[in-house]
LOLUMLO-310406 format. One record per atom (N, C-alpha, C): x negated, y, z; residue number from 1; residue in three letters; atom name. Coordinates in nm, 2 decimals. Example, Ala and Ser with C-alpha at 12.3 -4.5 7.8 and 13.67 -1.06 7.14 Angstrom:
// LOLUMLO-310406
{x=-1.32&y=-0.57&z=0.78&i=1&aa=ala&at=N} .
{x=-1.23&y=-0.45&z=0.78&i=1&aa=ala&at=CA} .
{x=-1.32&y=-0.33&z=0.78&i=1&aa=ala&at=C} .
{x=-1.28&y=-0.22&z=0.71&i=2&aa=ser&at=N} .
{x=-1.37&y=-0.11&z=0.71&i=2&aa=ser&at=CA} .
{x=-1.29&y=0.00&z=0.79&i=2&aa=ser&at=C} .
END
This chain:
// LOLUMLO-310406
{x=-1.30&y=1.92&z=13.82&i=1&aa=unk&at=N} .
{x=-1.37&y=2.03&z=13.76&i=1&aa=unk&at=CA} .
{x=-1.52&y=1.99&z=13.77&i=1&aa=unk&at=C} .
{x=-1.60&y=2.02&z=13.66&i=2&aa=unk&at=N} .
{x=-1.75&y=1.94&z=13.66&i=2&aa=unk&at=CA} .
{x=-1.79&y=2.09&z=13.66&i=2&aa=unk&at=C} .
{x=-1.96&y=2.12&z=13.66&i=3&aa=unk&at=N} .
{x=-2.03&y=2.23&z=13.67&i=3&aa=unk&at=CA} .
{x=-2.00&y=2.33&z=13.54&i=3&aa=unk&at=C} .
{x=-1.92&y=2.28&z=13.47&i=4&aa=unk&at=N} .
{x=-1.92&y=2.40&z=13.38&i=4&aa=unk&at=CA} .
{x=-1.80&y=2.47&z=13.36&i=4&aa=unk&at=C} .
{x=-1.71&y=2.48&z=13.51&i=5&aa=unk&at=N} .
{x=-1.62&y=2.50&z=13.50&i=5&aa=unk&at=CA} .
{x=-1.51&y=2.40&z=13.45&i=5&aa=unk&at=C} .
{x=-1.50&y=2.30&z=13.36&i=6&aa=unk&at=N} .
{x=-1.43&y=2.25&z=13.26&i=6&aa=unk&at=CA} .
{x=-1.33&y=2.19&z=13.37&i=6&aa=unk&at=C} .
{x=-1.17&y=2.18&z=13.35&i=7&aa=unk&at=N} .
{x=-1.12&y=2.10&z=13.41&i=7&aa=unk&at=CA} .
{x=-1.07&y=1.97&z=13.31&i=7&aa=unk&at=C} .
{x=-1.15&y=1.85&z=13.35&i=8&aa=unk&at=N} .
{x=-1.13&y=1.75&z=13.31&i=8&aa=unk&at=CA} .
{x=-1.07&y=1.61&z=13.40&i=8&aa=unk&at=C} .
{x=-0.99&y=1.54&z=13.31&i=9&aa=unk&at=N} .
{x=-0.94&y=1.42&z=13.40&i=9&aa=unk&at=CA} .
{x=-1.06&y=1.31&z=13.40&i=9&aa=unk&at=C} .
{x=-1.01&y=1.16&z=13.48&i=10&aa=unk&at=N} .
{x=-1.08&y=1.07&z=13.51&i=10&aa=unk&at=CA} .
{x=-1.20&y=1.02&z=13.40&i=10&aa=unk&at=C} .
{x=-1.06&y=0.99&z=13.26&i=11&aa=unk&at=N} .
{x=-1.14&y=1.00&z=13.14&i=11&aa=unk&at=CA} .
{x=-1.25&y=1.01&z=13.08&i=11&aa=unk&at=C} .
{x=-1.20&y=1.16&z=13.07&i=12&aa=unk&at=N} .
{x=-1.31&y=1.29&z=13.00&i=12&aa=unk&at=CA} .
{x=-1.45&y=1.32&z=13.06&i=12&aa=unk&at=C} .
{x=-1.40&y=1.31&z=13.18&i=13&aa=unk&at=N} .
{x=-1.56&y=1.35&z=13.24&i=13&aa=unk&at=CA} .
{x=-1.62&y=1.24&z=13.23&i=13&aa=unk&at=C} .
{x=-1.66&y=1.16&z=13.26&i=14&aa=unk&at=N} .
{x=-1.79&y=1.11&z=13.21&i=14&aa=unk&at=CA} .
{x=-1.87&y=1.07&z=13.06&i=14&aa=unk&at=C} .
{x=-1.76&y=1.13&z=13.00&i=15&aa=unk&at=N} .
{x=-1.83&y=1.18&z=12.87&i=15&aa=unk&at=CA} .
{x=-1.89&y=1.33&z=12.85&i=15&aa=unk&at=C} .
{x=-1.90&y=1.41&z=12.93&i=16&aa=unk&at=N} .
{x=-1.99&y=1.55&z=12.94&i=16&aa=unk&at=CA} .
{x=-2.08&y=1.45&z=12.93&i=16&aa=unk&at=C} .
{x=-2.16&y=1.38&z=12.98&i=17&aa=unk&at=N} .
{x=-2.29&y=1.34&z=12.96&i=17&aa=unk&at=CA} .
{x=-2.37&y=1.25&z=12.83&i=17&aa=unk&at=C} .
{x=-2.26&y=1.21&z=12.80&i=18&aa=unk&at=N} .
{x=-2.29&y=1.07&z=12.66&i=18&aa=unk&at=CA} .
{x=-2.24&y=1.22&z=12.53&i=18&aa=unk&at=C} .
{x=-2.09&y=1.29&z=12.54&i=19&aa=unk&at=N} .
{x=-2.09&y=1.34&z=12.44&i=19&aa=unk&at=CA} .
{x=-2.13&y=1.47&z=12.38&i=19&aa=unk&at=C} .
{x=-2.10&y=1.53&z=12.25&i=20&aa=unk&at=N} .
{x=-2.06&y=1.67&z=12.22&i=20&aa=unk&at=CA} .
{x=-1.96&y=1.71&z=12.28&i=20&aa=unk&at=C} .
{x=-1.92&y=1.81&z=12.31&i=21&aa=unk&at=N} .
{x=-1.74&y=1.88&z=12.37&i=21&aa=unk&at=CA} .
{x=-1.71&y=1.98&z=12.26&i=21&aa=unk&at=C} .
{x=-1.63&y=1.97&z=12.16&i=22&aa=unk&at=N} .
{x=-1.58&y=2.06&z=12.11&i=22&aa=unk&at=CA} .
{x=-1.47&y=2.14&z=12.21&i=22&aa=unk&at=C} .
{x=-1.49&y=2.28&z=12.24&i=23&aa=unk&at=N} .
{x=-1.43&y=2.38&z=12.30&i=23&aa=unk&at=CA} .
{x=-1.32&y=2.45&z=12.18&i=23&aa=unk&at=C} .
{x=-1.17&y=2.48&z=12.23&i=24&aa=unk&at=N} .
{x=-1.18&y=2.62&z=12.14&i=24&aa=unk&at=CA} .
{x=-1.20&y=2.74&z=12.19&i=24&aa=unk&at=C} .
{x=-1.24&y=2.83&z=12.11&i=25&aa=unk&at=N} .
{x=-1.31&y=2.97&z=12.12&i=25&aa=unk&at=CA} .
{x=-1.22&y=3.04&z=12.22&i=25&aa=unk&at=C} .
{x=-1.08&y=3.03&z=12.18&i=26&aa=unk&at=N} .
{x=-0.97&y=3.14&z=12.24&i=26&aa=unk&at=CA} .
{x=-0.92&y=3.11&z=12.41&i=26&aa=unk&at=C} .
{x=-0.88&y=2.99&z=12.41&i=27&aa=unk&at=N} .
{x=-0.83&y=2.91&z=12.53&i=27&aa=unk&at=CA} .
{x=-1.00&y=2.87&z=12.62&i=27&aa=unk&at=C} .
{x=-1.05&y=2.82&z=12.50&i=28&aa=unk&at=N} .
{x=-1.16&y=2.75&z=12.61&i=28&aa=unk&at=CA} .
{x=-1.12&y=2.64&z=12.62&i=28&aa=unk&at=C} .
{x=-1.03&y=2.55&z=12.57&i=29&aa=unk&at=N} .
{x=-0.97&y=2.37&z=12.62&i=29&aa=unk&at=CA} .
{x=-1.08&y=2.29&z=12.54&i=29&aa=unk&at=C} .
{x=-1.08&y=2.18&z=12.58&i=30&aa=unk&at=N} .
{x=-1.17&y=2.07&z=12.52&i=30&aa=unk&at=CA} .
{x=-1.07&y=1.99&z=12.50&i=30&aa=unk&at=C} .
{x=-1.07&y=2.04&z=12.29&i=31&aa=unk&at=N} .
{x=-1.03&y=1.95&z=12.24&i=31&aa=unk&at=CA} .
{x=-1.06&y=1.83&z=12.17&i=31&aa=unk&at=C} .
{x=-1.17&y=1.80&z=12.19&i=32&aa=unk&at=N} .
{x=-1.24&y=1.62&z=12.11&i=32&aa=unk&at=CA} .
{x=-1.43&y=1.66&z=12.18&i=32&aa=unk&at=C} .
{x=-1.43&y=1.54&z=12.20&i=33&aa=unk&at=N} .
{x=-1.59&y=1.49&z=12.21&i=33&aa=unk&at=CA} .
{x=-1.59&y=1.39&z=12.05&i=33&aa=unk&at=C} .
{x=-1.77&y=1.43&z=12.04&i=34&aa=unk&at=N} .
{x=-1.83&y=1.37&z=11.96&i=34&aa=unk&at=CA} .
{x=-1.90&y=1.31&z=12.02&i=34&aa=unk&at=C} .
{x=-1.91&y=1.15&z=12.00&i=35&aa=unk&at=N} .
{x=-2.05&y=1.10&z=12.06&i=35&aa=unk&at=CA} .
{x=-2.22&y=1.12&z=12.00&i=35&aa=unk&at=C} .
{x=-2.28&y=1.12&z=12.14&i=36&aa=unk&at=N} .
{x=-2.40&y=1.19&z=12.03&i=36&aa=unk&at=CA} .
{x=-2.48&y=1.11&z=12.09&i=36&aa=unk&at=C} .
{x=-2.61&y=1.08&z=11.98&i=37&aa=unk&at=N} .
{x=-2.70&y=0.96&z=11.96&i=37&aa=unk&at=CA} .
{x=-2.78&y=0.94&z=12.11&i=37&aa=unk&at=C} .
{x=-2.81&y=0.82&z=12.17&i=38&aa=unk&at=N} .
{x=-2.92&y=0.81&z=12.28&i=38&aa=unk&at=CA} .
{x=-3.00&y=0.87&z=12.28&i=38&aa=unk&at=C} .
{x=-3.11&y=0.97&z=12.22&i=39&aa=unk&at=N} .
{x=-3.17&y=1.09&z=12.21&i=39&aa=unk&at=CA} .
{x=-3.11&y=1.22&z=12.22&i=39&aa=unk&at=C} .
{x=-3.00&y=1.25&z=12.19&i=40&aa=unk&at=N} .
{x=-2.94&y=1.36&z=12.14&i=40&aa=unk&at=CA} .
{x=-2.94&y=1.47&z=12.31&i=40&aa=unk&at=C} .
{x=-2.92&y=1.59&z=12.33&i=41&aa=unk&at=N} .
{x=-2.90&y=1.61&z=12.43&i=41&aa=unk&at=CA} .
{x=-2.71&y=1.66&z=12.40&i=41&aa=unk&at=C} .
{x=-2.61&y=1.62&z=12.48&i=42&aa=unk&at=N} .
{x=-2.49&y=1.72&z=12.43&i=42&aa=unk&at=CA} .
{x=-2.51&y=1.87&z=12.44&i=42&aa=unk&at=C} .
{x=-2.42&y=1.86&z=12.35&i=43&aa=unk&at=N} .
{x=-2.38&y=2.06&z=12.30&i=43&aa=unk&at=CA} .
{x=-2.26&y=2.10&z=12.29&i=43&aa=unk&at=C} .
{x=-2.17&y=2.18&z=12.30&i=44&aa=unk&at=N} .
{x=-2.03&y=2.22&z=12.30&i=44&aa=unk&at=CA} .
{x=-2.09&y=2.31&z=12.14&i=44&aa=unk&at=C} .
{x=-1.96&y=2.25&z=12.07&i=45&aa=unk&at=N} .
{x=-1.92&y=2.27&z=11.95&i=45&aa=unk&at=CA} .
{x=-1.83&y=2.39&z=11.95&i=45&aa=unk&at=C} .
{x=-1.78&y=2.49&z=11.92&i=46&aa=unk&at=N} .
{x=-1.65&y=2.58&z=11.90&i=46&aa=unk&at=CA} .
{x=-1.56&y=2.57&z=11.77&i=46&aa=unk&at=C} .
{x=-1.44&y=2.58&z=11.79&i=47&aa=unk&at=N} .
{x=-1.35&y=2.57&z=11.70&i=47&aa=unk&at=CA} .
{x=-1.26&y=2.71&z=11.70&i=47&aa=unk&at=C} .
{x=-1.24&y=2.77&z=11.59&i=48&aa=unk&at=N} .
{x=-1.17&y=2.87&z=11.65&i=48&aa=unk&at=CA} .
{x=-1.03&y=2.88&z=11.68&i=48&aa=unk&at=C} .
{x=-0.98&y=2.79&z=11.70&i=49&aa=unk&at=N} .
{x=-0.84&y=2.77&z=11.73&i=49&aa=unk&at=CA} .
{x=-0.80&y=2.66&z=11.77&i=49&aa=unk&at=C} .
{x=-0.70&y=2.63&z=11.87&i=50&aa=unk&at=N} .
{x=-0.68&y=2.48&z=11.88&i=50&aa=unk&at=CA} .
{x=-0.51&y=2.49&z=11.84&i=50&aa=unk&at=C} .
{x=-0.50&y=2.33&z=11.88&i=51&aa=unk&at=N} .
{x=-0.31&y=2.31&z=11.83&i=51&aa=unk&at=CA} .
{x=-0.23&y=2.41&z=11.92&i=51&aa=unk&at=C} .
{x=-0.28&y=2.43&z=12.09&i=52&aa=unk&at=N} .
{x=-0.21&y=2.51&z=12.16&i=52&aa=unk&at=CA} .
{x=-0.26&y=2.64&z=12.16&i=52&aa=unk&at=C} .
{x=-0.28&y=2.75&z=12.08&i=53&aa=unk&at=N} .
{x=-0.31&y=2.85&z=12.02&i=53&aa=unk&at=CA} .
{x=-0.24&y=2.88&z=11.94&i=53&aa=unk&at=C} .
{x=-0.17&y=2.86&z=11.87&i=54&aa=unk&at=N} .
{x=-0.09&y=2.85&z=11.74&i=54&aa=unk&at=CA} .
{x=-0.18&y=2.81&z=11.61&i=54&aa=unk&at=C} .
{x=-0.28&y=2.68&z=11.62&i=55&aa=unk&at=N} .
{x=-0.35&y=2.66&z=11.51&i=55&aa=unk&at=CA} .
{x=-0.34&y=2.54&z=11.50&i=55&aa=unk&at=C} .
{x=-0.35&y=2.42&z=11.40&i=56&aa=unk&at=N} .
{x=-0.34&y=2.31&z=11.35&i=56&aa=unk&at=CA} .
{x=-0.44&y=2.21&z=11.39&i=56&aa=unk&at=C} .
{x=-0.45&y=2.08&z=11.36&i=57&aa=unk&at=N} .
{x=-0.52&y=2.01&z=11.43&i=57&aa=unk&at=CA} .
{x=-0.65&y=2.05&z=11.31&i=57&aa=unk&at=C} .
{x=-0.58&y=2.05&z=11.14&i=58&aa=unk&at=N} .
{x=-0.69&y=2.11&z=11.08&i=58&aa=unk&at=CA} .
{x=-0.78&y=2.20&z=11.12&i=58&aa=unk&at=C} .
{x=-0.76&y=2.32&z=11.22&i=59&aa=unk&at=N} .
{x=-0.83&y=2.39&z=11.29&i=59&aa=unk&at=CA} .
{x=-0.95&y=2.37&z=11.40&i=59&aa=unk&at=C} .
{x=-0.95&y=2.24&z=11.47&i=60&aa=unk&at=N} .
{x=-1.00&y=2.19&z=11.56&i=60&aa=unk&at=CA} .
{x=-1.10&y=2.12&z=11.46&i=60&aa=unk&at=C} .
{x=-1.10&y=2.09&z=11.36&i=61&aa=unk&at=N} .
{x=-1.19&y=2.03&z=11.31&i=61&aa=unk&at=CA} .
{x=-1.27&y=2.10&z=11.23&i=61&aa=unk&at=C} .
{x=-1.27&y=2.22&z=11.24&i=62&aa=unk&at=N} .
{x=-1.34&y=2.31&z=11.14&i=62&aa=unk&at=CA} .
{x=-1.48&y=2.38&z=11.27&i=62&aa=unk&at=C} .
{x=-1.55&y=2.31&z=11.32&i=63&aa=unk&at=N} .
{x=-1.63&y=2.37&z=11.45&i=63&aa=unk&at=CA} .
{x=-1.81&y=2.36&z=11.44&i=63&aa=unk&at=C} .
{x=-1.83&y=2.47&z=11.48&i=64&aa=unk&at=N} .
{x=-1.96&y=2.56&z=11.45&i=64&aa=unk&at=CA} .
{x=-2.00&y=2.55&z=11.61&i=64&aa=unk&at=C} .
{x=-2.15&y=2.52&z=11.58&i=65&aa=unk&at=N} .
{x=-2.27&y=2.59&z=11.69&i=65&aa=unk&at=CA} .
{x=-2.28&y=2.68&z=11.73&i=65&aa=unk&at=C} .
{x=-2.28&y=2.70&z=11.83&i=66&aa=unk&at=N} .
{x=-2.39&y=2.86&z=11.87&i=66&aa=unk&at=CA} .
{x=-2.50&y=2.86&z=11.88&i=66&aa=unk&at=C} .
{x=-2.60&y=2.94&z=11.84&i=67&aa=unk&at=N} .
{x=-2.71&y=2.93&z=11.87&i=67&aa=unk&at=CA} .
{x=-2.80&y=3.02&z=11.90&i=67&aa=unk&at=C} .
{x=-2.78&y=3.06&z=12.01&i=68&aa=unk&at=N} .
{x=-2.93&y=3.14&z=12.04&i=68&aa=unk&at=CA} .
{x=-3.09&y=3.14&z=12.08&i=68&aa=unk&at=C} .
{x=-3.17&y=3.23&z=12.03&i=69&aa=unk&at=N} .
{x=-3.29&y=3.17&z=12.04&i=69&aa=unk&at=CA} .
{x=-3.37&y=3.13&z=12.17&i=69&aa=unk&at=C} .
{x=-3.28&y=3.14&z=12.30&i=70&aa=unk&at=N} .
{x=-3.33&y=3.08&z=12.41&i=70&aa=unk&at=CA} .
{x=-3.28&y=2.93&z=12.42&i=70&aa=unk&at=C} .
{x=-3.14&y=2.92&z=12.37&i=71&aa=unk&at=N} .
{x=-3.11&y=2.82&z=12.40&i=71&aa=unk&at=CA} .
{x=-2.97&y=2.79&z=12.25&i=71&aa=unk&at=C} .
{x=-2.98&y=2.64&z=12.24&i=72&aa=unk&at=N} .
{x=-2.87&y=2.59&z=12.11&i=72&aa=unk&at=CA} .
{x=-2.73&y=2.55&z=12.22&i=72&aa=unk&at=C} .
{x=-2.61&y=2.65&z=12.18&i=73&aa=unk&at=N} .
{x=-2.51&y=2.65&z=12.26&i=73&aa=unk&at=CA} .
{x=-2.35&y=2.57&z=12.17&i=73&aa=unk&at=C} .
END
């Protein structure tokens, strides 16, 4: 489990740091990292459904920002 809650295996975690995390909305699972540029800071992406939701992998790839004006979520 890293600081954001997330339970991730050996894998995964050390990409919180190098990637994007797409989250889905419903569950909360992290279903795909984006790698993001040596400048970039990562961001969690939202999708509103994952495959274990009853939504399609098409679903997971359909994923939106949040953003508020204190902070891009």
């Amino acid at each position: 489990m890293n600081n954001n809650g997330l339970l991730l295996c050996q894998d995964c975690l050390p990409k919180i740091s190098t990637h994007h995390s797409v989250q889905c909305t419903n569950c909360l699972a992290v279903v795909n990292f984006i790698e993001a540029e040596p400048n970039e800071t990562p961001i969690i992406y939202y999708a509103e459904k994952c495959s274990h939701c009853n939504g399609t992998v098409e679903d997971e790839k359909h994923i939106v920002a949040r953003y508020y004006p204190e902070a891009f979520i």
